[in-house]
C-alpha positions in Angstrom: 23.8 -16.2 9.9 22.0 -14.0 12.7 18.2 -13.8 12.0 15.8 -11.1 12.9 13.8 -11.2 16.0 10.3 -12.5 15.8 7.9 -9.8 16.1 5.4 -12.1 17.7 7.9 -12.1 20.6 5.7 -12.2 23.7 2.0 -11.4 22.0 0.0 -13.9 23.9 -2.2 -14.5 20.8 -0.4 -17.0 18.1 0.6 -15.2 14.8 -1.8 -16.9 12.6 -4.4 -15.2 14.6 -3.1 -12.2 14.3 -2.0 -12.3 10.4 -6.0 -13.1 10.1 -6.9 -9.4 12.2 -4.4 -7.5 9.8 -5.8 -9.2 6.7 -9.3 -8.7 7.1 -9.0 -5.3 8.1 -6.7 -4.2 5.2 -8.6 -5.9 2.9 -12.0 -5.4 3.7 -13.4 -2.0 4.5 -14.3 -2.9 8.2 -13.3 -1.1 11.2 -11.7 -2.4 14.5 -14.6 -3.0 15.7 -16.1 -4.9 12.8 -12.6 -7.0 13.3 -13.5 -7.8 16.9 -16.5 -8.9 16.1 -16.0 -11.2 14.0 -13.2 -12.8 15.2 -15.9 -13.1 18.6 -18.3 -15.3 15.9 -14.8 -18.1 15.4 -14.5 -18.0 19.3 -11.9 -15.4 19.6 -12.5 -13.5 22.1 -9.5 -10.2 21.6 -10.5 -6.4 22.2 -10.8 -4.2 19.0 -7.5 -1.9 21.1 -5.4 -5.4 20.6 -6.2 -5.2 16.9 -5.6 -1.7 16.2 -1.9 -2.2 18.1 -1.8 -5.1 15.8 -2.2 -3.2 12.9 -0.3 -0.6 14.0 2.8 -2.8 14.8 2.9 -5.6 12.1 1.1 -3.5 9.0 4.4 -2.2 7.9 5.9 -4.9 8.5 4.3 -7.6 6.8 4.1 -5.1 4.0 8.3 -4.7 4.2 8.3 -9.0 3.8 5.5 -8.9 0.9 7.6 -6.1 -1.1 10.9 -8.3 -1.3 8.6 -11.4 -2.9 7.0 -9.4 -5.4 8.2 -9.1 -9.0 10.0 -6.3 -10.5 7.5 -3.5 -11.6 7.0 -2.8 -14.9 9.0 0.3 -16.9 6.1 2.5 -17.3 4.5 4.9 -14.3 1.5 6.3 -13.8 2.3 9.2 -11.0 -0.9 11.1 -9.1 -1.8 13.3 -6.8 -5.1 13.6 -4.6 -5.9 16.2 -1.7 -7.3 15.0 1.2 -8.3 16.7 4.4 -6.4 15.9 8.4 -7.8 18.0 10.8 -9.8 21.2 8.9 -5.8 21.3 6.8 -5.6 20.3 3.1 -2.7 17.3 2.7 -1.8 16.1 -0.8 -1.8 12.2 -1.3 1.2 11.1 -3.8 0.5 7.8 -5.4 2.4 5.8 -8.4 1.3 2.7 -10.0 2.8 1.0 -13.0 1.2 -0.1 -16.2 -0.1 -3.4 -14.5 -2.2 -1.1 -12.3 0.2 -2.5 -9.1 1.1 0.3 -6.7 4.7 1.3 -6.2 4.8 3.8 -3.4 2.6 6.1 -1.9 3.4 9.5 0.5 1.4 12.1 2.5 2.8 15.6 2.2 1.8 18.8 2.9 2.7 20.7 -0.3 2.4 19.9 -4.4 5.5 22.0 -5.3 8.5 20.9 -7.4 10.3 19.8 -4.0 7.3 17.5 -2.9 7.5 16.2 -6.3 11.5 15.5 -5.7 10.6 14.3 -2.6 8.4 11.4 -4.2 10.7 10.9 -7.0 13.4 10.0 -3.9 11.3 7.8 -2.0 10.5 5.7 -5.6 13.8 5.5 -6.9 15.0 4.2 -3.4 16.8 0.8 -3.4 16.1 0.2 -7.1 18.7 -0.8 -9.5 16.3 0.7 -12.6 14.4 3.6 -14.3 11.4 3.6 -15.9 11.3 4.4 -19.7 7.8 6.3 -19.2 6.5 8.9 -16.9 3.1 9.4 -17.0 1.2 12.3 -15.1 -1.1 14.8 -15.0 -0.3 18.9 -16.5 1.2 19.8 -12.7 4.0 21.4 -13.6 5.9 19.8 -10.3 6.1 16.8 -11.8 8.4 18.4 -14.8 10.7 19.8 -12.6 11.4 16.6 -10.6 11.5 14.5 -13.9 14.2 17.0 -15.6 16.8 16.7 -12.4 16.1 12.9 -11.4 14.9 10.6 -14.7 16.2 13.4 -17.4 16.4 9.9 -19.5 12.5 9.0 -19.1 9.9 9.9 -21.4 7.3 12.0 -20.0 4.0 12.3 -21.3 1.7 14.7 -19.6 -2.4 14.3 -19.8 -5.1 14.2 -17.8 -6.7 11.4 -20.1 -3.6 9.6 -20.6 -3.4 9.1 -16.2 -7.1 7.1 -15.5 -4.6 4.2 -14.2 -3.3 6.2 -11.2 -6.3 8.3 -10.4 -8.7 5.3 -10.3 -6.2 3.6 -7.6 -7.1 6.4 -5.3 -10.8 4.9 -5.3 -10.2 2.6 -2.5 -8.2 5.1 -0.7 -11.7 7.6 -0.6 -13.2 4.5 0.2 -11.8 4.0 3.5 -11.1 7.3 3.9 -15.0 8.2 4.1 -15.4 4.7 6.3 -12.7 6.1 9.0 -14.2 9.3 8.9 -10.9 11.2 7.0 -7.5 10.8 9.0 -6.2 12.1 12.4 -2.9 13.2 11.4 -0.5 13.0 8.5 1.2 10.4 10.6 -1.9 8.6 11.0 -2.5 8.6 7.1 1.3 7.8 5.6 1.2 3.9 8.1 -2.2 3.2 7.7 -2.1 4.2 3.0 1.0 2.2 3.0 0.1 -0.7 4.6 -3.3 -0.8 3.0 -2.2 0.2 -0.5 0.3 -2.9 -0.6 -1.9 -5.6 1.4 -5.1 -5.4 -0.3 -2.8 -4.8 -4.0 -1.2 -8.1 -3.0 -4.9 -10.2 -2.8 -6.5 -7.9 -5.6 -4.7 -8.7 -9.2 -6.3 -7.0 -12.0 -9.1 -9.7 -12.2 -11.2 -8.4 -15.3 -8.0 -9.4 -17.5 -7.7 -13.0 -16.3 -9.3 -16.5 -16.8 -11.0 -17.9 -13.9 -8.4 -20.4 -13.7 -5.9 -17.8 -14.0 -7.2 -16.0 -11.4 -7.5 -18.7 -8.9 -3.9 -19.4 -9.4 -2.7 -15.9 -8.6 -5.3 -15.7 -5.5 -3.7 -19.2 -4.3 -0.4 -17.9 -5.0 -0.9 -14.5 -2.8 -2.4 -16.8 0.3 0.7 -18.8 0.6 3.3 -16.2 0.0 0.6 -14.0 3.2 1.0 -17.3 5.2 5.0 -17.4 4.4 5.6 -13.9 5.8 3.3 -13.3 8.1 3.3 -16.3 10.2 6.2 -17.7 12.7 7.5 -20.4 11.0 8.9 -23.2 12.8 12.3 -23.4 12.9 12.3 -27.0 14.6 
């Protein structure tokens, strides 16, 4: 069986090294810089442009490897919609979760309109062999229209009180959106959400509704399964 190149293919850093830059800075709410700096403190010594290439290069990537190990989302979705500002221009942030609060796509577009809505619909239904049973969203009408001509079999409950599960997973996206100083481009927004949204989902379980044994388990669990995909493994 042919296997995929190595994307660590001529970085003269070692991939662990560089697993640790995209992980701190998807997880934490520190900047390039803040990266840099500590990696300096372990003896490190890599400029803050090597990590942001980093992140830039391997983000999606190790993102693309942590989606294939995850379990199958569950049957309800909680779909929402945020503005956010690139460049003086209002953009609209799309973002679903599912009833375990664990984020199944996200997508910056420049309109809310039934077509943006069948836009998102597409990019979530994309390589899954399932529907949900529930749609849950906000009173935009957009969402109705997409719902009708792509999951006419889903239930679809509209409230604004029913939806706090989706609009409270935008928190960390405002977050880092006031620590960056809002987004360059729309570009700029869709690589760095993605990656975010999925690496610091996959080392943040919903930790209020576990034991602290529980919890430790699942936190083990998401190291190794980081350390499985995002490290050259030896093949010797």
């Amino acid at each position: 069986m042919k296997t995929s190149p190595d994307p660590h293919h001529r970085h003269r850093f070692p991939a662990e090294l560089i697993s640790q830059a995209v992980w701190l800075y998807h997880v934490f709410s520190l900047s390039f810089r803040d990266v840099e700096l500590l990696l300096a403190e372990r003896g490190v010594i890599v400029s803050y442009e090597s990590i942001r290439r980093w992140c830039l290069k391997f983000g999606s990537h190790f993102v693309g490897r942590i989606r294939r190990r995850r379990p199958r989302p569950g049957d309800k979705w909680h779909l929402d919609e945020v503005f956010i500002r690139i460049q003086g221009e209002v953009r609209y942030l799309w973002r679903a979760v599912d009833q375990n609060g664990v984020v199944l796509d996200i997508l910056v577009q420049s309109r809310w309109d039934g077509t943006a809505a069948k836009c998102f619909f597409k990019r979530l239904l994309k390589g899954l062999s399932y529907a949900p049973r529930v749609v849950v969203t906000d009173q935009l009408k957009s969402y109705g229209v997409a719902r009708r001509e792509m999951l006419p079999d889903a239930e679809h409950r509209e409230s604004r009180y029913l939806n706090n599960r989706a609009e409270n997973s935008h928190r960390p996206t405002r977050r880092r959106e006031r620590h960056m100083q809002r987004f360059k481009s729309m570009r700029q927004a869709q690589r760095f959400l993605s990656a975010h949204a999925f690496i610091s989902g996959h080392f943040r379980p919903r930790r209020h509704l576990m034991t602290a044994d529980r919890y430790r388990a699942m936190r083990a669990k998401a190291f190794k399964i980081w350390t499985q995909e995002t490290c050259a493994q030896s093949t010797g």
